[in-house]
N, C-alpha and C positions, 0 to 999 in steps of 0.2 A: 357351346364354344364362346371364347371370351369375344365381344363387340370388336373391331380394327380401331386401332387409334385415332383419334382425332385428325383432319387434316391439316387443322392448326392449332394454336391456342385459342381461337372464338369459336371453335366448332364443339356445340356442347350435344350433349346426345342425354336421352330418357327415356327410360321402361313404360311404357302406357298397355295395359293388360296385355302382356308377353308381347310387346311390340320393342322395337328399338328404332326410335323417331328423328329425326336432327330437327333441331328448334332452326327457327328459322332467324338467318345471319344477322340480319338488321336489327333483329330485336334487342338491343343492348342493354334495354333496362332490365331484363332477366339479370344483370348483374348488381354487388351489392352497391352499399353506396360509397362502402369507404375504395372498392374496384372502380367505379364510376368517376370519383374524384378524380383519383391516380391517371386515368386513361382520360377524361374527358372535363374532368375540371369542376364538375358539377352534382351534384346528387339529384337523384330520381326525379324529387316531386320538382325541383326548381328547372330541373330537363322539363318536363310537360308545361311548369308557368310557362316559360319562356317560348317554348312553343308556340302554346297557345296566344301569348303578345305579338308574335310573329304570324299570326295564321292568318289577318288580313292581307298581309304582305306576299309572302307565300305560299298561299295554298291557289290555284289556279282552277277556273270551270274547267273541266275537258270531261271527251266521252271515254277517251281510252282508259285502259284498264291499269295501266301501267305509271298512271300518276305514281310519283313518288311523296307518301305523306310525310307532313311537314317536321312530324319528331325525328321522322329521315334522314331528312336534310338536313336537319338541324346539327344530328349527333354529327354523321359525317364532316361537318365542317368543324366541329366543338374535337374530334378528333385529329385532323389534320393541325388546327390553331394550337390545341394540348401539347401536341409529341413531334410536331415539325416532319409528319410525313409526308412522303411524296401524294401525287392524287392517284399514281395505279395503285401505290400498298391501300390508301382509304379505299380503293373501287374493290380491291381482291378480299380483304374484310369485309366488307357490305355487297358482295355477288354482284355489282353493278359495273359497268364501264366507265372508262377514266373518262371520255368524254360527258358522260351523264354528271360526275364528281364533279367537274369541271364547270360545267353548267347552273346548278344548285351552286355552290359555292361561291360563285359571285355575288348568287342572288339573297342568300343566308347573309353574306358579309355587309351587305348595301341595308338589308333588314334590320342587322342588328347595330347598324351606326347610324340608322335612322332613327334609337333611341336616344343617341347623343343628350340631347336636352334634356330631355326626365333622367338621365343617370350621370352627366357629367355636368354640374352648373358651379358655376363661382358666388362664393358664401356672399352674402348680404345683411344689416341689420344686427340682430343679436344672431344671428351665427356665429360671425366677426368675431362678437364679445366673448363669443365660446371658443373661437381657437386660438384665440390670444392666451384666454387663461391655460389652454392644455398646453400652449407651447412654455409658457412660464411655467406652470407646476413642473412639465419634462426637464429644462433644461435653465431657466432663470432666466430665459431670454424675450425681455419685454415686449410688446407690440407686434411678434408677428404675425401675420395673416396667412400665412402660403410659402412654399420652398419652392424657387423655380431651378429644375436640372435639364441638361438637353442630355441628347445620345443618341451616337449614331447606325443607323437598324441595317444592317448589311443588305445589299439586292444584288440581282445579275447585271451585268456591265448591259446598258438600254441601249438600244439602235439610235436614236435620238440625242442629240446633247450629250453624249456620252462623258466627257470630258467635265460637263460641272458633276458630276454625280460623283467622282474620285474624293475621297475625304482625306483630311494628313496623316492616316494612317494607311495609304496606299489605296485601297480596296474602295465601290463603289458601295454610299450607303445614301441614307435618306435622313433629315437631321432631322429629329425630333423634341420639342419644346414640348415638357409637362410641369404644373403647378399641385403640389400636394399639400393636404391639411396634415393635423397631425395623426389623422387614424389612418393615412396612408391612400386616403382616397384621391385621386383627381380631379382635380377641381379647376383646370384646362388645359386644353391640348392644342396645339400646332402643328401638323401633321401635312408640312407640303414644301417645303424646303431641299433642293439637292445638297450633298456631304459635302462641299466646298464648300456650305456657307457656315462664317462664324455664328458659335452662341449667340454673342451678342449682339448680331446682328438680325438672329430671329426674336428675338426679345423686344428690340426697339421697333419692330413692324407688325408686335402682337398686340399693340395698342392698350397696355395693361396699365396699371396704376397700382399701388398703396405698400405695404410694410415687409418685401418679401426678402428673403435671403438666397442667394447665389454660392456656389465656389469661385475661383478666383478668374474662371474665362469669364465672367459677365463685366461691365462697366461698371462700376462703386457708384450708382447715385443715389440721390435723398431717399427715392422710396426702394431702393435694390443693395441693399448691405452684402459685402465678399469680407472675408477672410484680411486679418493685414498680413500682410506679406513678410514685414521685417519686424517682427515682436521685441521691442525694446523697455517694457515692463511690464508688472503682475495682473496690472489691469488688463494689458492687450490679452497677455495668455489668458486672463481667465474670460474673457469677451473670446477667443477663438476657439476655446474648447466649448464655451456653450452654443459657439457657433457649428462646430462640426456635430455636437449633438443632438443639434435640430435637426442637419443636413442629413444623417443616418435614416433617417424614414422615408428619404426620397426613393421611390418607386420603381424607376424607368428601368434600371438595373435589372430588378427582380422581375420587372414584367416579360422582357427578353429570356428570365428562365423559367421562368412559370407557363408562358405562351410559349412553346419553343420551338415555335414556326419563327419565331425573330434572333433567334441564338445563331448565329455563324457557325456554332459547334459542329451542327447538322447540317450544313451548308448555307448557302445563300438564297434565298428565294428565287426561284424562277417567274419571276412575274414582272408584267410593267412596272415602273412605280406609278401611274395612278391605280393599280390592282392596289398594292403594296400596301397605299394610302388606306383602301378600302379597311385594308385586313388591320390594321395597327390601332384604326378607329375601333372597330367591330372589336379589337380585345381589349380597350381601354375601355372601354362601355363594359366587356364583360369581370374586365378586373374588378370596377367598379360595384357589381351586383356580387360580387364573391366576398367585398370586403365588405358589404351592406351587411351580409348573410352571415358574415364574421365563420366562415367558412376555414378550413385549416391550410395553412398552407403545405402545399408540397414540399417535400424533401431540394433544398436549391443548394447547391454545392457552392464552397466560398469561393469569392472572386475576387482579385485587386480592383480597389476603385481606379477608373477612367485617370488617369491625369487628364486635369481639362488643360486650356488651351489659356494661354495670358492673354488678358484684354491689353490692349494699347494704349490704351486714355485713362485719365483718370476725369471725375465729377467734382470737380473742387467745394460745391453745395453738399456733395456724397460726401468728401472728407469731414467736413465741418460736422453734418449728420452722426457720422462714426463716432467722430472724436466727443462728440457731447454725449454719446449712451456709453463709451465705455466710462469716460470721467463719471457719470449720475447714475451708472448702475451696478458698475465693476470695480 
């Protein structure tokens, strides 16, 4: 007689001399790797590195039998962070309880933004000299170093402070400040800000420096070039198209659809935001090993960019700035 169906889609079943087995649930890497990516972000062997970079962190002495090993825990959270599911569908996939999901998944997320510094650093040196030249071969735009975007990562309305957490587009989020090179990498992050606060307000208290470009919510100063506003010759246009050129590899957007624990689509987070915090760091670290690994990206459906927000000031050093690189290079 033919085997009973599946009880889900992860319930895989196999003939072992006339036997019919169920693999066991948590084993994920039984699947391939282009499956793997899709559902968890990451292929096989770079599940077990990572792992194992994580195994001081969490793997725990005990006697019980029920430790949960750390490729475990790992995928479990690499799933939830992936597909934006809740923690009972991650427990009811992996046969574990939503408290146990629960549990790991902090501890996964605090592990993996404990790599911060070996995965996300700001270029120095002749790095500089190297993303200067990639941003000018892309788009002709001399001297930059870095693109700063912020965005806002939606959460549940918090018991605390409830009130600065609302952002101007109604809903409570968490503002987040990221700086990209031009391969898309991050190259810093700010991740502690409630959704009332302006861009360029998180900017000016990230204590940053040198040749980055913004869209039009940031301040215009010497070292933070926006967009002009009122294009009144060929220069400006062509000084703003090479600006919106660069701005295109900015990140934060596609990290929200690629991690789609941060996409609204799916809901909001249910978490504090310093969870929140936790989890935003732990997949910018992991963005960042996916673009090391030049890794494919997922299918991300189009979006309209953000309208950002107008700055209120201008940098009158920032205009002068502007107006000498479009006149000398435009």
């Amino acid at each position: 007689s033919l085997p009973r169906q599946p009880a889900c889609e992860y319930d895989v079943y196999l003939y072992v001399k006339g036997r019919l087995l169920l693999i066991d649930p948590n084993d994920v890497l039984r699947f391939g790797d282009t499956t793997l990516i899709s559902r968890y972000r990451l292929p096989r062997a770079m599940i077990l590195g990572l792992a194992e970079e994580l195994r001081p962190f969490l793997e725990r002495p005990t006697r019980r039998h029920g430790a949960l090993p750390v490729v475990v825990q790992l995928t479990n959270a690499l799933r939830l962070f992936a597909k934006g599911d809740f923690q009972s569908e991650v427990a009811d996939i992996g046969k574990l309880s939503q408290p146990a999901v629960s549990r790991y998944l902090t501890e996964v997320a605090k592990a993996i933004g404990g790599l911060a510094r070996r995965y996300i650093k700001f270029p120095t040196g002749d790095e500089l000299n190297i993303i200067k030249e990639a941003f000018y071969e892309h788009a002709r735009m001399p001297g930059v170093i870095g693109l700063v975007d912020g965005s806002l990562f939606p959460i549940k309305a918090p018991k605390e402070d409830e009130a600065t957490y609302v952002c101007r587009k109604g809903y409570h989020a968490i503002n987040i400040q990221a700086i990209g090179d031009h391969n898309m990498l991050i190259r810093h992050l700010v991740a502690k800000w409630p959704g009332s606060s302006h861009d360029a307000f998180v900017f000016n208290t990230s204590g940053l420096s040198g040749w980055l470009l913004g869209d039009s919510g940031y301040l215009l100063k010497p070292f933070l070039l926006t967009p002009v506003a009122n294009e009144r010759t060929p220069q400006d246009m062509r000084y703003n198209q090479a600006h919106k050129k660069c701005r295109a590899r900015v990140e934060l957007k596609g990290l929200c659809m690629v991690w789609r624990c941060h996409d609204m689509s799916g809901g909001y987070l249910q978490y504090t935001p310093e969870k929140v915090v936790l989890f935003i760091k732990a997949t910018a670290v992991l963005h960042n090993i996916c673009r090391l690994a030049n890794l494919p990206d997922p299918d991300i459906p189009d979006q309209d960019m953000e309208h950002p927000e107008e700055a209120q000031d201008v940098h009158y050093n920032g205009i002068n700035t502007r107006i000498r690189l479009i006149l000398d290079f435009f």
